[in-house]
C-alpha positions as CSV (number, residue, x, y, z in Angstrom):
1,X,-76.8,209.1,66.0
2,X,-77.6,205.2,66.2
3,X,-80.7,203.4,65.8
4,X,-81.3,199.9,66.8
5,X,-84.7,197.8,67.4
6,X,-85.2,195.8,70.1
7,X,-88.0,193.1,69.8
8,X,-90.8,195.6,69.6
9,X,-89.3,198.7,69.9
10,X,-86.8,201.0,68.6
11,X,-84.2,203.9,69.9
12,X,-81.8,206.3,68.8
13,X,-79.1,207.6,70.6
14,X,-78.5,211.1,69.8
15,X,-76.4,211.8,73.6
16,X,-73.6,208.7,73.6
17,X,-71.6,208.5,77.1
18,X,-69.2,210.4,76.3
19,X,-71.0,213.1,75.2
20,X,-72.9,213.2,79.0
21,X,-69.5,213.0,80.0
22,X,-68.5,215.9,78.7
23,X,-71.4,218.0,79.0
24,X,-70.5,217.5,82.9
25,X,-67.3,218.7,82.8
26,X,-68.2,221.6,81.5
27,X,-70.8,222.4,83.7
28,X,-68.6,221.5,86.6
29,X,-66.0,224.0,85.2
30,X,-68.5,226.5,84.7
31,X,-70.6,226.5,87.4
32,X,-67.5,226.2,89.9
33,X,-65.4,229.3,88.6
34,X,-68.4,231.2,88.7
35,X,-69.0,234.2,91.6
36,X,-71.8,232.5,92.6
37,X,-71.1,228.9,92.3
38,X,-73.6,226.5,91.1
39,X,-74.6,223.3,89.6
40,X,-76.8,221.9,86.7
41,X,-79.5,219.9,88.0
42,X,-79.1,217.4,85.4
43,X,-76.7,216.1,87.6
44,X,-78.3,214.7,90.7
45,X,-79.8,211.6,89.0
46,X,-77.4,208.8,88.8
47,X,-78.6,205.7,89.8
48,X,-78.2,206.4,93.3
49,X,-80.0,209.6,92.6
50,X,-82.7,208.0,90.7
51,X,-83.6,205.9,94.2
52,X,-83.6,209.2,96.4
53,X,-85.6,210.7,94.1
54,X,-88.1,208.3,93.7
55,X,-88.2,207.9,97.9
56,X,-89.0,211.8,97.5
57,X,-92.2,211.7,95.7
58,X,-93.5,209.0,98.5
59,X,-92.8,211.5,101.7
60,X,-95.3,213.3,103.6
61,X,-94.1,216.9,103.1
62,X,-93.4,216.1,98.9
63,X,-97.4,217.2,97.2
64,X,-96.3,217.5,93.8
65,X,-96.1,213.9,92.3
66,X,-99.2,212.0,94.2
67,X,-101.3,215.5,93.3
68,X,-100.0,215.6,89.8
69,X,-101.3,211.9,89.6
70,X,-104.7,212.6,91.1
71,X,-105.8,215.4,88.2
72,X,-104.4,212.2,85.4
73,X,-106.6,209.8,87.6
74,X,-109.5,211.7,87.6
75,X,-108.8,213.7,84.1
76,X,-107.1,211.6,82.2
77,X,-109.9,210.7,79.6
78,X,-110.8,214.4,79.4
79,X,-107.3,215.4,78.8
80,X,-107.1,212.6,76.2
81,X,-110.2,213.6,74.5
82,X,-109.5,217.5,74.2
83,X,-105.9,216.3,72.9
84,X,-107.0,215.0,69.5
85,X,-104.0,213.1,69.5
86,X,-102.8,209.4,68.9
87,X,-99.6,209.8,69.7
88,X,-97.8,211.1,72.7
89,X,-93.8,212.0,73.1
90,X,-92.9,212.5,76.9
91,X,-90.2,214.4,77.6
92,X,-88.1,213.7,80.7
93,X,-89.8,210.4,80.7
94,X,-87.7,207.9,83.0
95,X,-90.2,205.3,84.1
96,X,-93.4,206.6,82.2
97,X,-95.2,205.9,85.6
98,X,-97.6,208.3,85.5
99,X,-97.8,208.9,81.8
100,X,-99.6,205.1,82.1
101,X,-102.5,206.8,83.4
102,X,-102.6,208.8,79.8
103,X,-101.7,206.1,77.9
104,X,-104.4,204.0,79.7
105,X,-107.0,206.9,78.4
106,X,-105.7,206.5,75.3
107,X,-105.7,202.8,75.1
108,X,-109.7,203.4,75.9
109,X,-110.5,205.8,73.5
110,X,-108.9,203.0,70.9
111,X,-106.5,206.1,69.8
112,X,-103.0,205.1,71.0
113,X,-100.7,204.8,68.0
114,X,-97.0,205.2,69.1
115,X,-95.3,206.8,72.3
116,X,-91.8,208.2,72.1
117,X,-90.1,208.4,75.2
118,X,-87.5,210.7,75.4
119,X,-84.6,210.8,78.1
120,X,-80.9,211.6,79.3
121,X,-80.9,207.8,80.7
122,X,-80.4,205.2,78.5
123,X,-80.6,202.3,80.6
124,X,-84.2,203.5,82.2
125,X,-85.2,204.3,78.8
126,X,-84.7,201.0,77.6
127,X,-86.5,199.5,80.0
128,X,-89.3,202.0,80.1
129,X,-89.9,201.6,76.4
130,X,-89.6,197.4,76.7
131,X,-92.4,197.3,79.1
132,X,-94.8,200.3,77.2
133,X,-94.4,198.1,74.4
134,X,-95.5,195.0,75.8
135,X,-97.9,196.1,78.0
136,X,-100.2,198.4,75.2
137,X,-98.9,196.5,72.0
138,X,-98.2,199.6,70.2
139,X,-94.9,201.8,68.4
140,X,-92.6,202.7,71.0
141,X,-89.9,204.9,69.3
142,X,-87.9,205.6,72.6
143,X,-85.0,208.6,72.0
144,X,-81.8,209.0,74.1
145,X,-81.3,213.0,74.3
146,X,-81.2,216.6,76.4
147,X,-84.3,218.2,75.5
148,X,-82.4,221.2,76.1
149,X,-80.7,220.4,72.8
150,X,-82.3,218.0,70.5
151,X,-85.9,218.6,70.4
152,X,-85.7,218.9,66.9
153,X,-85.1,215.1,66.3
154,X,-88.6,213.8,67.7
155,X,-89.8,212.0,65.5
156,X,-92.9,213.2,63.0
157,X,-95.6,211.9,62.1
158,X,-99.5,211.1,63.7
159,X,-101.0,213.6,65.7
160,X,-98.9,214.6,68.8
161,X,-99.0,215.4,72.1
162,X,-96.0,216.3,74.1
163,X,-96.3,215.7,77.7
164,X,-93.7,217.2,80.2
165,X,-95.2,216.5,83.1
166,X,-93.6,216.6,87.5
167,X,-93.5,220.4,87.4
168,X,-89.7,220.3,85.8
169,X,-90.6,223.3,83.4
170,X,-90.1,225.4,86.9
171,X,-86.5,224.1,87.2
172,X,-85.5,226.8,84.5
173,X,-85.6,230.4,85.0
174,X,-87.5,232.2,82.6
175,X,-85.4,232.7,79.6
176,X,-84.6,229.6,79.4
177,X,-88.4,228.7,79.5
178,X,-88.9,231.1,76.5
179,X,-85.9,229.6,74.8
180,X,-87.4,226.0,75.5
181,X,-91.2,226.4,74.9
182,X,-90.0,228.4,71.8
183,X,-88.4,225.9,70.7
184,X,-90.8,223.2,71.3
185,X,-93.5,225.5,69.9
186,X,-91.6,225.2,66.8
187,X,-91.1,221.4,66.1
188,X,-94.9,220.8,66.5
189,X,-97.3,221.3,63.7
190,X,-100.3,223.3,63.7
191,X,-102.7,222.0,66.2
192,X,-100.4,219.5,67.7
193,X,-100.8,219.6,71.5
194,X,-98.6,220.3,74.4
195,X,-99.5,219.2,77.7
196,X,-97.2,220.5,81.1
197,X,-97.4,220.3,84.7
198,X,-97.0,223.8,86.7
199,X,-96.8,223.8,90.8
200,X,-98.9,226.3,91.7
201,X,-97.6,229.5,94.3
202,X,-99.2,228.6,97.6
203,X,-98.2,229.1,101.4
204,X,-94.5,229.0,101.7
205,X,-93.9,227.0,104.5
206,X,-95.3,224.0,102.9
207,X,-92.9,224.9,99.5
208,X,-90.0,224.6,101.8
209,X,-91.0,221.9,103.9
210,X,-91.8,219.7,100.6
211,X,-87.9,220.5,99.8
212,X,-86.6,220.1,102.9
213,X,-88.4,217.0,104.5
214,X,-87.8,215.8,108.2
215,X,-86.6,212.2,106.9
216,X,-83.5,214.5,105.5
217,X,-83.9,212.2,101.5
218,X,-84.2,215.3,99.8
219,X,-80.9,216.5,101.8
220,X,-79.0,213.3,100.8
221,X,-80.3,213.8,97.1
222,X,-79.0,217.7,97.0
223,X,-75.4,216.3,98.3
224,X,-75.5,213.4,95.8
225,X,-74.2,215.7,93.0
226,X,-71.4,215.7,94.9
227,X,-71.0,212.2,95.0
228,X,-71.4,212.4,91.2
229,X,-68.6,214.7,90.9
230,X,-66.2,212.5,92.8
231,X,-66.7,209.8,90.7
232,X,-66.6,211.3,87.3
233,X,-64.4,213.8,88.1
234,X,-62.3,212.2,90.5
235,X,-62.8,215.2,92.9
236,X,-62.6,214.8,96.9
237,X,-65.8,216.5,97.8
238,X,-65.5,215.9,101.7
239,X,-69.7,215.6,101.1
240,X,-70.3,215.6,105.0
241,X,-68.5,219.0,104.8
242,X,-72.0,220.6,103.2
243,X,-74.8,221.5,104.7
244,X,-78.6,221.1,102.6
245,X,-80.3,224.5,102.2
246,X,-84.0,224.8,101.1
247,X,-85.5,228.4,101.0
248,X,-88.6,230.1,99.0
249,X,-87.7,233.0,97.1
250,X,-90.2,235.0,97.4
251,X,-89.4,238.0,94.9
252,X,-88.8,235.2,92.0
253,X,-91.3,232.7,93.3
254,X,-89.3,229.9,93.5
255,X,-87.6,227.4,95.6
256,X,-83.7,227.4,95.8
257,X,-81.8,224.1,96.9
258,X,-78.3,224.9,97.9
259,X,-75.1,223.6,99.5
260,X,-73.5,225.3,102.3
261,X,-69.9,224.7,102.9
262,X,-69.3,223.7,106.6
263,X,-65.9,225.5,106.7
264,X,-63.5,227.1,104.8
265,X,-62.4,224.1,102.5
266,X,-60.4,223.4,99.2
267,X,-61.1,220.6,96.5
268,X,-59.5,219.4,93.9
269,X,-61.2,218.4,90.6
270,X,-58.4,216.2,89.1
271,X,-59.9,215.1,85.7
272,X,-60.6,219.3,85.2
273,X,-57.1,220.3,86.6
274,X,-58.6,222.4,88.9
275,X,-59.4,223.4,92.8
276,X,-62.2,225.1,93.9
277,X,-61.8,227.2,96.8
278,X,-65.2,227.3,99.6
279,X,-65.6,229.8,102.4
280,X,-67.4,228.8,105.4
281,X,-71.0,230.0,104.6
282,X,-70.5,229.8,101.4
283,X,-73.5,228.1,98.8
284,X,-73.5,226.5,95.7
285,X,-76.7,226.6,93.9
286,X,-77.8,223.0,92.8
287,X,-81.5,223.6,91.5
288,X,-84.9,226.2,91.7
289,X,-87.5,225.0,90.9
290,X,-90.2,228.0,89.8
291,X,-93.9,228.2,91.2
292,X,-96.4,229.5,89.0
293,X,-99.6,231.3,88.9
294,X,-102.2,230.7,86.4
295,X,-102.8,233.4,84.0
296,X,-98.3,233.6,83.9
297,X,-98.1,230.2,83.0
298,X,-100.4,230.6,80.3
299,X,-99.2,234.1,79.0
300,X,-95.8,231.6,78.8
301,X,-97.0,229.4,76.5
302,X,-98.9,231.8,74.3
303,X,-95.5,234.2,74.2
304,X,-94.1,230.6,73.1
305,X,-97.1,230.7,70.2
306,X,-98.8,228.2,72.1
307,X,-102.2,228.8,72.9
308,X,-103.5,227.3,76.0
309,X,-107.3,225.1,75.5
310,X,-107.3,224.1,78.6
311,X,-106.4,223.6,82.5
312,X,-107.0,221.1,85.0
313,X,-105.9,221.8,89.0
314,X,-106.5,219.5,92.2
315,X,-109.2,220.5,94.2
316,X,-106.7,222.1,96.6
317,X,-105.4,224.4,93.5
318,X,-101.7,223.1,94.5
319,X,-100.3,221.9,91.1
320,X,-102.1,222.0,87.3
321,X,-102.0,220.4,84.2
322,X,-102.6,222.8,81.4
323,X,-103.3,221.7,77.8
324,X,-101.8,223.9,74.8
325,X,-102.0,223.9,71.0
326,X,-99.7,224.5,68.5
């Protein structure tokens, strides 16, 4: 781990480059050999990755950000109120653009402390944190890391909340949300507050149409892990040679976001010593992303010994915020 201050805020690294690195390899190697092939979602958002995503969130078909935002526009001082907290830790922050909405609440209850922002990206963080910092005047104790491994290093102290918000809880299946609000559950202290965006189920064809938009961005973002893979791993992905797949799951409740291979098709993954054979048809799994229902989102949290205080939904019902306590 390093920790260094920068003018008026400080970060520690707990995931260097090269450990990134070779968390990816191994995924690669994993997910590839596998029966059915897949690929960690962590891997889509490299720079370039980062830009699609962001032109996602801003198309017609994509509901989930700009309805996620509405509830903190219209909810925010409720939310911060019921929180109790003066201090917040996002996880998965990148930007922090629509945490500002919470921090704004804060800010106007005069209970804003310190806000940890926690993220795989060290460059975003930095920046992130730089401008939190000036723009609120208060601790920003930013932390480089995996939440799927280092929750245990947030930093203590104040009264918490821990916002996850964009609905990526529903991008693991649900062991792996056990394992994660379990382990959340346990590095907060009695009454500390967690508070996490769920997309709600709801008609399918708009669930597939807000992952598989006519502008074909969200197609270009699926094949950008493949783009990723050529350049870390020196592989020859032929990227045109794959087809974007978007489908709704409807036994799981879930979307799936694939890649089809085009043809029957070999590559070679040079820095893994290793080729990877494709049938024409064949899919490699690249993310789900889980849509909830109320009272199974909730029953999540208190299996997690979390115990849900309180939920806030658009008027449509599409996505929610719910509020839980340690």
């Amino acid at each position: 781990m390093t920790v260094t201050a920068r003018g008026d805020y400080s970060i520690e690294v707990h995931l260097p480059p090269d450990q990134l690195a070779k968390s990816l390899r191994e995924d690669a190697a994993v997910g590839l050999s596998s029966t059915t092939k897949h690929l960690a979602p962590t891997w889509f958002y490299d720079d370039r990755g980062c830009a699609l995503f962001e032109e996602i969130t801003a198309l017609p078909e994509y509901y989930p950000t700009r309805t996620e935002r509405t509830i903190l526009e219209e909810r925010c001082d409720e939310i911060v109120a019921a929180s109790g907290a003066d201090t917040v830790v996002e996880l998965g922050s990148g930007t922090s653009a629509k945490t500002r909405l919470l921090l704004d609440a804060f800010a106007r209850a005069g209970s804003l402390r310190r806000f940890v922002p926690f993220d795989v990206a060290e460059a975003t963080l930095r920046t992130a944190a730089a401008a939190v910092s000036a723009e609120y005047g208060v601790d920003v104790h930013a932390v480089v890391g995996d939440f799927r491994h280092h929750l245990h290093v947030l930093p203590r102290g104040g009264r918490r909340l821990v916002v996850f918000l964009g609905g990526t809880i529903g991008n693991f299946r649900p062991e792996e949300r056990r394992e994660l609000l379990s382990a959340l559950a346990r590095t907060l202290s009695p009454g500390e507050g967690f508070l996490v965006g769920t997309d709600l189920v709801k008609d399918p064809r708009r669930l597939v149409a807000a992952y598989d938009d006519a502008a074909g961005v969200t197609a270009e973002f699926n094949r950008n892990v493949l783009h990723v893979l050529n350049a870390a791993l020196h592989a020859d992905f032929d990227v045109g040679q794959f087809d974007h797949v978007a489908r709704y799951n409807e036994a799981e409740e879930w979307i799936e976001m694939r890649l089809r291979s085009r043809c029957r098709q070999q590559v070679l993954l040079r820095d893994l010593g290793m080729t990877v054979d494709f049938e024409e048809g064949e899919e490699v799994l690249t993310e789900i992303s889980a849509k909830f229902r109320l009272d199974g989102a909730r029953s999540e949290l208190r299996a997690a010994g979390l115990r849900p205080v309180a939920t806030w939904t658009d008027a449509a019902g599409d996505f929610a915020l719910t509020l839980a306590r340690r």
